[in-house]
CHARMM-style PDB file with segment names, atoms N, HN, CA, C and O in Angstrom:
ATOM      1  N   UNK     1      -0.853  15.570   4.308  1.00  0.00      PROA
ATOM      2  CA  UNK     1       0.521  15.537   3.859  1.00  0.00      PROA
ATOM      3  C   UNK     1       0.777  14.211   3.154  1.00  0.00      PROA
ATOM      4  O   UNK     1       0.640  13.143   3.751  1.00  0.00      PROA
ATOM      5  N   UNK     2       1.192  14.296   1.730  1.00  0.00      PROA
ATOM      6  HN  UNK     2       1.303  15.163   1.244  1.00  0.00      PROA
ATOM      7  CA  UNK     2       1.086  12.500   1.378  1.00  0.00      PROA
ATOM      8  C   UNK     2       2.502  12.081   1.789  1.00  0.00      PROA
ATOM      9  O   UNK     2       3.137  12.736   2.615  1.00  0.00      PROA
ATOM     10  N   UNK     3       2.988  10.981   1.201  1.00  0.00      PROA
ATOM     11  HN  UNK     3       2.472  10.448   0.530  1.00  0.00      PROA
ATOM     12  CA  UNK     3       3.784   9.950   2.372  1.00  0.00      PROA
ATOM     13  C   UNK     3       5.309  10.574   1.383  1.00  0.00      PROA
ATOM     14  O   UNK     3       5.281  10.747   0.165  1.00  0.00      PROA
ATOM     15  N   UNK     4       6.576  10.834   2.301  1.00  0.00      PROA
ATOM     16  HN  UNK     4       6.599  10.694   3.291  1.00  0.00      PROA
ATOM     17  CA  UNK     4       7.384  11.314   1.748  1.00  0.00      PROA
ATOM     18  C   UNK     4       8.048  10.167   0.801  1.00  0.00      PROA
ATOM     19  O   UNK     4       7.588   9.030   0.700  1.00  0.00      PROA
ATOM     20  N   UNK     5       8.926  10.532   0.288  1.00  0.00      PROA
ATOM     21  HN  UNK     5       9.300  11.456   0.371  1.00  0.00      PROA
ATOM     22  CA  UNK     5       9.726   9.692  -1.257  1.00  0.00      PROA
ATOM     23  C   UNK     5      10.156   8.524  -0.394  1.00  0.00      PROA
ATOM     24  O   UNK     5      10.179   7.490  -1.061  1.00  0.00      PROA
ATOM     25  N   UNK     6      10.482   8.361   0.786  1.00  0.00      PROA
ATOM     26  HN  UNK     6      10.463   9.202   1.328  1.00  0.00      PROA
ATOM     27  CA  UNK     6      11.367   7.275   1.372  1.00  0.00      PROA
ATOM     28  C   UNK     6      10.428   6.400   1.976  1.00  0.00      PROA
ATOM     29  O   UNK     6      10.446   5.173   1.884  1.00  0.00      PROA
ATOM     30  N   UNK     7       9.486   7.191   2.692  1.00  0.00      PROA
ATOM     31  HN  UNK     7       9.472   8.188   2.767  1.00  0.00      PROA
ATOM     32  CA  UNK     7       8.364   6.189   2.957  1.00  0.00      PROA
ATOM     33  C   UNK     7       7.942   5.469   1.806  1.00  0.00      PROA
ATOM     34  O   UNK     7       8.182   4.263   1.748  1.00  0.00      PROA
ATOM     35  N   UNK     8       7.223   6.166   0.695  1.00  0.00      PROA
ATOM     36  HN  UNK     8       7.027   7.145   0.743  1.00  0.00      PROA
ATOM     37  CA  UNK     8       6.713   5.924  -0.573  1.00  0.00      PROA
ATOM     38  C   UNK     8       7.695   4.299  -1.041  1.00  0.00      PROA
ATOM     39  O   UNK     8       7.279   3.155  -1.224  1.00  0.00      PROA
ATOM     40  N   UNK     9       9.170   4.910  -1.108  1.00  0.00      PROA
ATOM     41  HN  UNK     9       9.508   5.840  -0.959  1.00  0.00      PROA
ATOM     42  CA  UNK     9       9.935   4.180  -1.754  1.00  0.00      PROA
ATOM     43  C   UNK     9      10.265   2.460  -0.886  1.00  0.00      PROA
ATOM     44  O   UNK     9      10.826   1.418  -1.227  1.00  0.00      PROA
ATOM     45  N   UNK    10       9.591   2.923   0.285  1.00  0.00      PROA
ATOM     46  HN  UNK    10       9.136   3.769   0.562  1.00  0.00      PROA
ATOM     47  CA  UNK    10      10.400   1.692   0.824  1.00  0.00      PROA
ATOM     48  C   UNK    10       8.963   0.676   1.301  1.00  0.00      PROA
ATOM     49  O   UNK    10       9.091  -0.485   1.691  1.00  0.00      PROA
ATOM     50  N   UNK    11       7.431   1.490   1.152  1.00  0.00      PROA
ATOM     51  HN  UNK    11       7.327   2.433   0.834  1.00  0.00      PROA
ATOM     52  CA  UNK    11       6.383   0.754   1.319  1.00  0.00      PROA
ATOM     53  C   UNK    11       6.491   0.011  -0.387  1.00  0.00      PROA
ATOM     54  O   UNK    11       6.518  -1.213  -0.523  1.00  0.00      PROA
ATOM     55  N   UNK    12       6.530   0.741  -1.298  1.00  0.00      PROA
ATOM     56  HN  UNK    12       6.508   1.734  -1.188  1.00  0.00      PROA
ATOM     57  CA  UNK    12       7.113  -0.098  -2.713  1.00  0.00      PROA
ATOM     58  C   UNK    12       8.034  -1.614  -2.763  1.00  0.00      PROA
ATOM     59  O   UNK    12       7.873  -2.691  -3.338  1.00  0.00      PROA
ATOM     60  N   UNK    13       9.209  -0.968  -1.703  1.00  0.00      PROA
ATOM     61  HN  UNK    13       9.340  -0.093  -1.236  1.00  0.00      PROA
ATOM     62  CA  UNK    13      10.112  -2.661  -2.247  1.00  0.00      PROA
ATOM     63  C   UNK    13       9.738  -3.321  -1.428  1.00  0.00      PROA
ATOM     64  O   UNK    13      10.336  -4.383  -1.606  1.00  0.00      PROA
ATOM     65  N   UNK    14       8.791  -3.471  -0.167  1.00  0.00      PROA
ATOM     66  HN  UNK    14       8.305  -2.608  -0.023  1.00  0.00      PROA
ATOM     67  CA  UNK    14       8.343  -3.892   0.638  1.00  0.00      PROA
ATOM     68  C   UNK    14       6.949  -4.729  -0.347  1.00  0.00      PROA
ATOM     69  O   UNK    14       6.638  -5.883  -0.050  1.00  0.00      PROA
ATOM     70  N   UNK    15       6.354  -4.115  -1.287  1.00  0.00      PROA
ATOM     71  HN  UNK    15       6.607  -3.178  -1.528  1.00  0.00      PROA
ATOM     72  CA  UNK    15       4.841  -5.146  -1.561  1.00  0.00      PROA
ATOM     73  C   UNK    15       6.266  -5.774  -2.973  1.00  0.00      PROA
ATOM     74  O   UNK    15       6.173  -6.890  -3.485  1.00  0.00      PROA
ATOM     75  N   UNK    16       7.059  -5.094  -3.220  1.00  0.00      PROA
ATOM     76  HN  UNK    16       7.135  -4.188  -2.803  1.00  0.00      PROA
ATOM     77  CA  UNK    16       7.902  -6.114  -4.025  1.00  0.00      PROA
ATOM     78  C   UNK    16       8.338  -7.285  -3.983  1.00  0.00      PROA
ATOM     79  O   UNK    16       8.216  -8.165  -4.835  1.00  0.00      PROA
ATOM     80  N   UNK    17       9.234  -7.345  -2.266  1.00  0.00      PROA
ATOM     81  HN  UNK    17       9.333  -6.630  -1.574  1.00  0.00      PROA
ATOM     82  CA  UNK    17       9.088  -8.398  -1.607  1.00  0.00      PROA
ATOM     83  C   UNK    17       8.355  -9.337  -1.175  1.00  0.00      PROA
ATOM     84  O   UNK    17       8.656 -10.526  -1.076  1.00  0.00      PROA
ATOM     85  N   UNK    18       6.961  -8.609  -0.797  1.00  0.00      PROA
ATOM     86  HN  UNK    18       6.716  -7.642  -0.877  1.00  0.00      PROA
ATOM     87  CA  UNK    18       5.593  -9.661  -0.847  1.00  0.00      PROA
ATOM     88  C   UNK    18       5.433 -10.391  -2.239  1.00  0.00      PROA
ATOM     89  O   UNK    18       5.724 -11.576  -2.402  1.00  0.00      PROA
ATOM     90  N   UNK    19       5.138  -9.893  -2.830  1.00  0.00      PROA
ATOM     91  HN  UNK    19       4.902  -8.930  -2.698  1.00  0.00      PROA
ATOM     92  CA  UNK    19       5.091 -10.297  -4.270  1.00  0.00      PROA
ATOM     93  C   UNK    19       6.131 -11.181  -4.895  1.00  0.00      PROA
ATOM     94  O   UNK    19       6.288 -11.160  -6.116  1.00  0.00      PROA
ATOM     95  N   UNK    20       6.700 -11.798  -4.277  1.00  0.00      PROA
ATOM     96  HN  UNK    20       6.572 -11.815  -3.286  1.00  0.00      PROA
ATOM     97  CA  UNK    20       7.735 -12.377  -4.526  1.00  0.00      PROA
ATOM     98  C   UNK    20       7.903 -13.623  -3.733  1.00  0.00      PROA
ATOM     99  O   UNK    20       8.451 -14.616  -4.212  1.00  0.00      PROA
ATOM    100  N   UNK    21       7.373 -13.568  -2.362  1.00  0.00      PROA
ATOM    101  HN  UNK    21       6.928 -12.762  -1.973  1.00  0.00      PROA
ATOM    102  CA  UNK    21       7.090 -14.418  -1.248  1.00  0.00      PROA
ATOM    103  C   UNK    21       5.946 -14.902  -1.909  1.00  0.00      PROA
ATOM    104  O   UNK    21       6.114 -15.940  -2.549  1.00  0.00      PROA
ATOM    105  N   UNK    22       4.492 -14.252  -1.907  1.00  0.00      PROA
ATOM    106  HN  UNK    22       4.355 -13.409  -1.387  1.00  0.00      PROA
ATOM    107  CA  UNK    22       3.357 -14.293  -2.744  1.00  0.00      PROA
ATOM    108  C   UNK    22       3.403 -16.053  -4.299  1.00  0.00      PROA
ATOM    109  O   UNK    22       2.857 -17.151  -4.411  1.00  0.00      PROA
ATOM    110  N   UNK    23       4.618 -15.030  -5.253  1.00  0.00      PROA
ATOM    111  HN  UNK    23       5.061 -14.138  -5.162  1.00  0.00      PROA
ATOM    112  CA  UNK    23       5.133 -16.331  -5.636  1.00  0.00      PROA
ATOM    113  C   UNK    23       5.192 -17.849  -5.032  1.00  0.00      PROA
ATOM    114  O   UNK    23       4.488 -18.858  -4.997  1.00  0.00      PROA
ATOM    115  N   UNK    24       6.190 -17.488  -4.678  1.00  0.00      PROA
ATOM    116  HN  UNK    24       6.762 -16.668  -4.707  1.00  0.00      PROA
ATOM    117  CA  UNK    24       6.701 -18.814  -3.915  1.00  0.00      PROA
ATOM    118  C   UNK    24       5.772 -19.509  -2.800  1.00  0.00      PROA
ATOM    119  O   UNK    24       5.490 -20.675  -2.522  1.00  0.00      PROA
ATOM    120  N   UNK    25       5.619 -18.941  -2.574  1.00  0.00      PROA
ATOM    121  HN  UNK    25       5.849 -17.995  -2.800  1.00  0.00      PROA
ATOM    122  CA  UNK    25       4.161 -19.490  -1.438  1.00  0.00      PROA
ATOM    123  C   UNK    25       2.954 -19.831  -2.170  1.00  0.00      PROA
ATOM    124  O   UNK    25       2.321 -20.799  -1.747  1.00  0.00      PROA
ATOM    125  N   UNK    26       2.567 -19.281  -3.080  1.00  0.00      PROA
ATOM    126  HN  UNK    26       3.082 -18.495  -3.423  1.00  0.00      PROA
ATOM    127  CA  UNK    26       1.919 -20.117  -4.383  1.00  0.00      PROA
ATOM    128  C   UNK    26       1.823 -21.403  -4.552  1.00  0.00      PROA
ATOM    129  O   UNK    26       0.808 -22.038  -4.267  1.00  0.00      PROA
ATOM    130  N   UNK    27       3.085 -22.001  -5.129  1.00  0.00      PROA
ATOM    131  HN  UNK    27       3.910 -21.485  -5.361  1.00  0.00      PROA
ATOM    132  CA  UNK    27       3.882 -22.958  -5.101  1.00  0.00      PROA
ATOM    133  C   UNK    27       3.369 -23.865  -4.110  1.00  0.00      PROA
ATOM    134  O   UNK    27       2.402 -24.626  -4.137  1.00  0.00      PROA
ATOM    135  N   UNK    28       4.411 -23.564  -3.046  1.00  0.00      PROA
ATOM    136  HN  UNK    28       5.196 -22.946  -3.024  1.00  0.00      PROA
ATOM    137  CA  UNK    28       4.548 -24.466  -1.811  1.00  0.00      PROA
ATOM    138  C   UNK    28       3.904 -24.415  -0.250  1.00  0.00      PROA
ATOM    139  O   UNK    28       4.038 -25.098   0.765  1.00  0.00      PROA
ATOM    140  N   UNK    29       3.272 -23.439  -0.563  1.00  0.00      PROA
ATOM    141  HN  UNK    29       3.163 -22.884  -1.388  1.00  0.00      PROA
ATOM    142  CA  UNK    29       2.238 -23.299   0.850  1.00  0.00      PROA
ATOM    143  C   UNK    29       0.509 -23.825   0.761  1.00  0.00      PROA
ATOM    144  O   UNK    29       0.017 -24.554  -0.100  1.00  0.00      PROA
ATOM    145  N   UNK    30      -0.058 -23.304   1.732  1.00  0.00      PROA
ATOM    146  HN  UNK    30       0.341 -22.712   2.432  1.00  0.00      PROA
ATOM    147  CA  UNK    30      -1.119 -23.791   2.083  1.00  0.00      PROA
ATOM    148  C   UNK    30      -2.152 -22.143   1.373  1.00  0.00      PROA
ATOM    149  O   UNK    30      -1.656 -21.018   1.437  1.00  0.00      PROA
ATOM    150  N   UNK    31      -3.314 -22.367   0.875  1.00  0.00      PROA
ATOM    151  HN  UNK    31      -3.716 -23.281   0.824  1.00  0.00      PROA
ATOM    152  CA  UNK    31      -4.213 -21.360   0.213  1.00  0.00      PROA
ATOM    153  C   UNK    31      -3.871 -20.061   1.388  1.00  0.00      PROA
ATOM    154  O   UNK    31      -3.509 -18.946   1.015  1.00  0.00      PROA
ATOM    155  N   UNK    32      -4.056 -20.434   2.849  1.00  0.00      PROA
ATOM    156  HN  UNK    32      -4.350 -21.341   3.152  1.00  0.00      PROA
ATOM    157  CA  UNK    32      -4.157 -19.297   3.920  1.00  0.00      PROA
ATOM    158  C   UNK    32      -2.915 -18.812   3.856  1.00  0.00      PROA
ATOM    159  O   UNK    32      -2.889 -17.993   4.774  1.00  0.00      PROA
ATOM    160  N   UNK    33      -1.552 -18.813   3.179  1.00  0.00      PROA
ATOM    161  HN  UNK    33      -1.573 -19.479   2.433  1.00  0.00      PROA
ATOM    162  CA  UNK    33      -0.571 -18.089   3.299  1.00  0.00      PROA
ATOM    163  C   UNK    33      -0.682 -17.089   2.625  1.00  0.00      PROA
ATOM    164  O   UNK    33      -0.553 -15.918   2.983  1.00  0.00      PROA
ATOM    165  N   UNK    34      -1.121 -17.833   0.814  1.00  0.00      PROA
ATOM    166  HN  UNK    34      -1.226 -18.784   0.523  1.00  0.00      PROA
ATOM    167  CA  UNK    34      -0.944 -16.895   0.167  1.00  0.00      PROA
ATOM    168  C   UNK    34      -2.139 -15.968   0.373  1.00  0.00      PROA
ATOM    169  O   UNK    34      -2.025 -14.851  -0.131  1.00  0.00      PROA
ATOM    170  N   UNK    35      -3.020 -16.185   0.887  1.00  0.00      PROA
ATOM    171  HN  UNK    35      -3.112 -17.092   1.297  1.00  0.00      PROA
ATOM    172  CA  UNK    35      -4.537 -14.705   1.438  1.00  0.00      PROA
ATOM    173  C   UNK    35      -3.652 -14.020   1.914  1.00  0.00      PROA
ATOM    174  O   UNK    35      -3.457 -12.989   1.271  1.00  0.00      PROA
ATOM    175  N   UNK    36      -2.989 -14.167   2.832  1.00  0.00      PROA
ATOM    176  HN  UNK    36      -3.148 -15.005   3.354  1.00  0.00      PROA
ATOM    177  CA  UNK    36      -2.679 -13.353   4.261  1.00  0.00      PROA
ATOM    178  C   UNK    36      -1.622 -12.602   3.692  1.00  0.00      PROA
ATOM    179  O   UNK    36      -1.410 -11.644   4.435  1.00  0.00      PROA
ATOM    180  N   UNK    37      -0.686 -12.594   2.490  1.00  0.00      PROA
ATOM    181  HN  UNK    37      -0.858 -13.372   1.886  1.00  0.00      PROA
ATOM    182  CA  UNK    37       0.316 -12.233   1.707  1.00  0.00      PROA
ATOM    183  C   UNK    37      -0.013 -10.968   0.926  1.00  0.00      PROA
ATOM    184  O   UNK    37       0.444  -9.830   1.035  1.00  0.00      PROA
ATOM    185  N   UNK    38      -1.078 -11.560  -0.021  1.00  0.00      PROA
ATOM    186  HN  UNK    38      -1.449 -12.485  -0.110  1.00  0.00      PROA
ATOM    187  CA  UNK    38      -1.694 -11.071  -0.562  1.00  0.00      PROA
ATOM    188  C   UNK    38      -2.589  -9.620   0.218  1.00  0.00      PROA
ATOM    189  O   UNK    38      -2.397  -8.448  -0.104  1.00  0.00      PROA
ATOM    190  N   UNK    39      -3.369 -10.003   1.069  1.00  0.00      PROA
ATOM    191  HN  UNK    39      -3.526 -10.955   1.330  1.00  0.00      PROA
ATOM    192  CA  UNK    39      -3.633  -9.069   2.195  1.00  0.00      PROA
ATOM    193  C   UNK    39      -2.875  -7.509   2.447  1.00  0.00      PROA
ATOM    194  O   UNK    39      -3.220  -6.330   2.365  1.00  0.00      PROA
ATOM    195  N   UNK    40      -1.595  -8.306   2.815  1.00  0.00      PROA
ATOM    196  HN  UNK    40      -1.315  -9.263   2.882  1.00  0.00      PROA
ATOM    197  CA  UNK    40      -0.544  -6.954   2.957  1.00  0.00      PROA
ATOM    198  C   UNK    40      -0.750  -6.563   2.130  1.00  0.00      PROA
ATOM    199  O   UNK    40      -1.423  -5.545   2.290  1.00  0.00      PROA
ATOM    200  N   UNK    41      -0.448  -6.892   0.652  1.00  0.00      PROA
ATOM    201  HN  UNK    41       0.099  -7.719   0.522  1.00  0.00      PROA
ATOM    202  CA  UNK    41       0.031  -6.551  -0.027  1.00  0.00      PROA
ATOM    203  C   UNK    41      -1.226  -5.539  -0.555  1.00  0.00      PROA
ATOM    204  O   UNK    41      -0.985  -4.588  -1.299  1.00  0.00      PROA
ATOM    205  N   UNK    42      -2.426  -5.817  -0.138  1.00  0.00      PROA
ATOM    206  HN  UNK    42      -2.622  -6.589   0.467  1.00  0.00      PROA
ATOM    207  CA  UNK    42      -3.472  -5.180  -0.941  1.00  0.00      PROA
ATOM    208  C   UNK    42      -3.025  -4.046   0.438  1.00  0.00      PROA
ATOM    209  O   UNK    42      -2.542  -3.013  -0.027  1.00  0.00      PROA
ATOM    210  N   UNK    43      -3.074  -4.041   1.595  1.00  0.00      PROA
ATOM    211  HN  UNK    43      -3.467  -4.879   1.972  1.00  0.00      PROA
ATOM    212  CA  UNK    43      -2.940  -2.778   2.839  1.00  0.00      PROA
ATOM    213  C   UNK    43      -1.736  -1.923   2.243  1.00  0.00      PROA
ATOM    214  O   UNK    43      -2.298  -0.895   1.865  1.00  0.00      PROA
ATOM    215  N   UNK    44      -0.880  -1.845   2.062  1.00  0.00      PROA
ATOM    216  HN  UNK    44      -0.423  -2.680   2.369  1.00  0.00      PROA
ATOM    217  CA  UNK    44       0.168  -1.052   1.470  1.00  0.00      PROA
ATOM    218  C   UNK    44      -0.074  -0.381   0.198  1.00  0.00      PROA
ATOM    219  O   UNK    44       0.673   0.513  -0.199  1.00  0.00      PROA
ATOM    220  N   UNK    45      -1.299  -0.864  -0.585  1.00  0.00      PROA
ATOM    221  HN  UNK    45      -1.906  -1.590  -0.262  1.00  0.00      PROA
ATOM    222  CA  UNK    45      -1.694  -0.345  -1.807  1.00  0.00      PROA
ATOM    223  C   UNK    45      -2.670   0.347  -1.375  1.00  0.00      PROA
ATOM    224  O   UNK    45      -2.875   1.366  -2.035  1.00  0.00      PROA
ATOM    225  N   UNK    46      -3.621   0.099  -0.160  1.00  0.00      PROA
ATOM    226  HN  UNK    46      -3.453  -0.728   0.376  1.00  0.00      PROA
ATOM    227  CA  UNK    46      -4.722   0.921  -0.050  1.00  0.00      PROA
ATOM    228  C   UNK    46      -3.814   2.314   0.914  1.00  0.00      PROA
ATOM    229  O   UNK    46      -4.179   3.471   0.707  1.00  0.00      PROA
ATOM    230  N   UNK    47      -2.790   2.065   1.809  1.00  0.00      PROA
ATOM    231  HN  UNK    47      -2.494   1.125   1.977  1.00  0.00      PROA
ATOM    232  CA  UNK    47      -2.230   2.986   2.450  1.00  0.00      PROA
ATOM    233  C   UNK    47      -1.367   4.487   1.242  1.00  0.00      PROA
ATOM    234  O   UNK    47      -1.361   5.715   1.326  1.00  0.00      PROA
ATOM    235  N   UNK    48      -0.868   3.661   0.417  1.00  0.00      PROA
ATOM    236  HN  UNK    48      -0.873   2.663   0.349  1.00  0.00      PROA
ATOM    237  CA  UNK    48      -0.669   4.819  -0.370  1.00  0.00      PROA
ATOM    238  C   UNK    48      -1.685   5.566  -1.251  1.00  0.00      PROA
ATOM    239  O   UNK    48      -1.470   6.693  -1.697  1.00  0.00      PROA
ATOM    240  N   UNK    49      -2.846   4.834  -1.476  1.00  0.00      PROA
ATOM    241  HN  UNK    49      -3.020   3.919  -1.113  1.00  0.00      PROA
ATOM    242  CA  UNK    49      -3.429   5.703  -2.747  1.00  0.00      PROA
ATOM    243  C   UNK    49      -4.487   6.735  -1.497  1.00  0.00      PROA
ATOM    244  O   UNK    49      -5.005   7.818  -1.768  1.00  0.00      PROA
ATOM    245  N   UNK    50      -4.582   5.946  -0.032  1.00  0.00      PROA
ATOM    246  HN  UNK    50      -4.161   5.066   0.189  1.00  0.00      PROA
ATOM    247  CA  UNK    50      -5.608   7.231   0.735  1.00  0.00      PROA
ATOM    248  C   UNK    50      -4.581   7.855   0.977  1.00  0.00      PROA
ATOM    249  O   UNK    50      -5.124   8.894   1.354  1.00  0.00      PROA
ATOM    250  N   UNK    51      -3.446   8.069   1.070  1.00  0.00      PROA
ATOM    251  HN  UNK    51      -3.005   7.226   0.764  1.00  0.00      PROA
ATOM    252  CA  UNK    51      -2.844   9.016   1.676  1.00  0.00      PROA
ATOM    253  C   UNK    51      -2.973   9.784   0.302  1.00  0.00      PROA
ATOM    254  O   UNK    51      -3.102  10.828   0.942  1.00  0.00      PROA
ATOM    255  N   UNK    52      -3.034  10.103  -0.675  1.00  0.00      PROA
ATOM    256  HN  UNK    52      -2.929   9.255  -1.194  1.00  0.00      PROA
ATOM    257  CA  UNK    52      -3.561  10.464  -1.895  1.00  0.00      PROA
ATOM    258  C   UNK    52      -4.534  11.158  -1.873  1.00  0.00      PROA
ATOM    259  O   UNK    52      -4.366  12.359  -2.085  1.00  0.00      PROA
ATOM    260  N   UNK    53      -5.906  10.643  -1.607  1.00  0.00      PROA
ATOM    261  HN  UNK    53      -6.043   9.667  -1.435  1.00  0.00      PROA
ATOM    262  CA  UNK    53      -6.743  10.980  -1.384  1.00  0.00      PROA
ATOM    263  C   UNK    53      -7.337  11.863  -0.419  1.00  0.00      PROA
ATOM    264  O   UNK    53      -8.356  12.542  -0.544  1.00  0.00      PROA
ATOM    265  N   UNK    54      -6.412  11.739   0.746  1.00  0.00      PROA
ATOM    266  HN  UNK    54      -5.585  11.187   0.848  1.00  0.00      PROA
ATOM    267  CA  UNK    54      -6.390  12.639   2.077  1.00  0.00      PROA
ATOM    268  C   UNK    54      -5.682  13.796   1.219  1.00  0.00      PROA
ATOM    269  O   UNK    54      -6.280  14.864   1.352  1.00  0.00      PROA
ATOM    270  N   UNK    55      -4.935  13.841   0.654  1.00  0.00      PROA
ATOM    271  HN  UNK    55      -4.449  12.974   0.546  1.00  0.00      PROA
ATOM    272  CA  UNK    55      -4.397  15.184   0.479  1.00  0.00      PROA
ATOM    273  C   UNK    55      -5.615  15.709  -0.506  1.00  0.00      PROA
ATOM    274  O   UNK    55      -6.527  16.304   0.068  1.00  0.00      PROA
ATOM    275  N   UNK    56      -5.684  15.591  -1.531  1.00  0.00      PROA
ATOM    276  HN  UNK    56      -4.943  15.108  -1.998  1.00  0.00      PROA
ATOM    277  CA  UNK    56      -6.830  16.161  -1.883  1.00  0.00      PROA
ATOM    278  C   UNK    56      -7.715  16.472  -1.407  1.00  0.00      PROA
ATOM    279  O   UNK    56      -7.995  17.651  -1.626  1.00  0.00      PROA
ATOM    280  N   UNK    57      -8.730  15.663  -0.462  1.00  0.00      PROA
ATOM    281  HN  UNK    57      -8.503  14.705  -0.284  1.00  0.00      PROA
ATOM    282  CA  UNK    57      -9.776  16.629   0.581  1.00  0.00      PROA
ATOM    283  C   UNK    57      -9.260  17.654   1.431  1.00  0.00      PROA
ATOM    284  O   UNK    57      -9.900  18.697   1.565  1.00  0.00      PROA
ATOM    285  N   UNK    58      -7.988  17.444   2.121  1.00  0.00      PROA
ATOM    286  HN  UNK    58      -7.468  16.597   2.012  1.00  0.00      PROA
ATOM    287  CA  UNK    58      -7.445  18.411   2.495  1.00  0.00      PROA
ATOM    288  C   UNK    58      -7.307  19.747   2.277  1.00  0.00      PROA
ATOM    289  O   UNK    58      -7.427  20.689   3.062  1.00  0.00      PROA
ATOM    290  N   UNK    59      -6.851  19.699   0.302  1.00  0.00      PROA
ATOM    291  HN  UNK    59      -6.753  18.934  -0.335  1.00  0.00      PROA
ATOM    292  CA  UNK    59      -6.574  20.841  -0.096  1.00  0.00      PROA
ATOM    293  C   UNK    59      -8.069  21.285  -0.787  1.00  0.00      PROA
ATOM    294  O   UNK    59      -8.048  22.311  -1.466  1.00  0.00      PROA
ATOM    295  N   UNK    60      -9.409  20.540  -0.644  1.00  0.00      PROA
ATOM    296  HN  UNK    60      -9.426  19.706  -0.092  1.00  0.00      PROA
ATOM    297  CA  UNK    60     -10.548  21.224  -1.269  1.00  0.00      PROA
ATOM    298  C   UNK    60     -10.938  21.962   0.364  1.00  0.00      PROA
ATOM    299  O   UNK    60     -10.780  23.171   0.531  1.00  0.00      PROA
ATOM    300  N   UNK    61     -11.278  21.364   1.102  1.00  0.00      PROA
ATOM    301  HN  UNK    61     -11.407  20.382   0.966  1.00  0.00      PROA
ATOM    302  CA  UNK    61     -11.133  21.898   2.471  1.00  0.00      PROA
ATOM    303  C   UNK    61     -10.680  23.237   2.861  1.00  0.00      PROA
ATOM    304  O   UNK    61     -11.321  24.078   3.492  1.00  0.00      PROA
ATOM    305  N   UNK    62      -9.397  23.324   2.363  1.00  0.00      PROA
ATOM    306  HN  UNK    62      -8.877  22.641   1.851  1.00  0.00      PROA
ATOM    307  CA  UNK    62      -8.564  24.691   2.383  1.00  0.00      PROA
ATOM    308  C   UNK    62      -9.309  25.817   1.519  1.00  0.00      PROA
ATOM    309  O   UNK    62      -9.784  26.875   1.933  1.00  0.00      PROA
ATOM    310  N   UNK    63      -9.288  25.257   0.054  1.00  0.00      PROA
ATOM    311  HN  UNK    63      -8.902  24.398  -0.283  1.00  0.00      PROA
ATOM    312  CA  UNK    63      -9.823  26.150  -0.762  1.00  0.00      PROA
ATOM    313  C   UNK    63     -11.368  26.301  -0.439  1.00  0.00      PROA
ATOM    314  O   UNK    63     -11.747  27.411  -0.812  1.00  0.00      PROA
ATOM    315  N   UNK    64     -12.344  25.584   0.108  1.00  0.00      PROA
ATOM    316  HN  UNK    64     -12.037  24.682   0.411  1.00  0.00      PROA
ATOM    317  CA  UNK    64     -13.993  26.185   0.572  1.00  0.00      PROA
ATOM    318  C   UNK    64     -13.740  27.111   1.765  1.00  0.00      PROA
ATOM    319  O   UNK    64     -14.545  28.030   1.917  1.00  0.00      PROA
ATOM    320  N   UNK    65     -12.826  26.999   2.545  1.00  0.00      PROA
ATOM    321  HN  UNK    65     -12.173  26.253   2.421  1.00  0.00      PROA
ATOM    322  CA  UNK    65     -12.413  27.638   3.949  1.00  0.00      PROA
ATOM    323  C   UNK    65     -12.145  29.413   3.298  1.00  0.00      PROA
ATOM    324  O   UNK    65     -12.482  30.458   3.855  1.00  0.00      PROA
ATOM    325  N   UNK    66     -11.504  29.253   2.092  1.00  0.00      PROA
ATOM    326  HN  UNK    66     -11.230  28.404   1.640  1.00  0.00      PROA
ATOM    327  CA  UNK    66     -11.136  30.782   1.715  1.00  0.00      PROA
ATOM    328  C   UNK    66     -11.811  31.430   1.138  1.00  0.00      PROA
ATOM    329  OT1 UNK    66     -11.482  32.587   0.877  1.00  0.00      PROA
TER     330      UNK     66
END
């Protein structure tokens, strides 16, 4: 089942917000902030594109099953 519009929409303004912290922590932090920022930000990108990907095996799955 991939991730509904609200999930979708709100894991979005969420790496927006990273990305923005990301910025600024650039700037004025220490190298290990911005990894660990960055990090999320790459987990929220890998969480939406497998949930992507899960649906597709899913639905080849279905269709070899029939």
């Amino acid at each position: 089942m991939a991730l509904t519009v609200q999930v979708e929409t709100a894991l979005n303004e969420a790496q927006d917000k990273l990305r923005e912290a990301l910025a600024f922590a650039a700037r004025s932090e220490k190298p290990y902030i911005s990894k660990h920022i960055s990090d999320m930000m790459m987990k929220i990108d890998c969480l939406c594109e497998v949930s992507v990907l899960i649906d597709h095996v899913e639905d080849t799955m279905r269709v070899d099953d029939e």
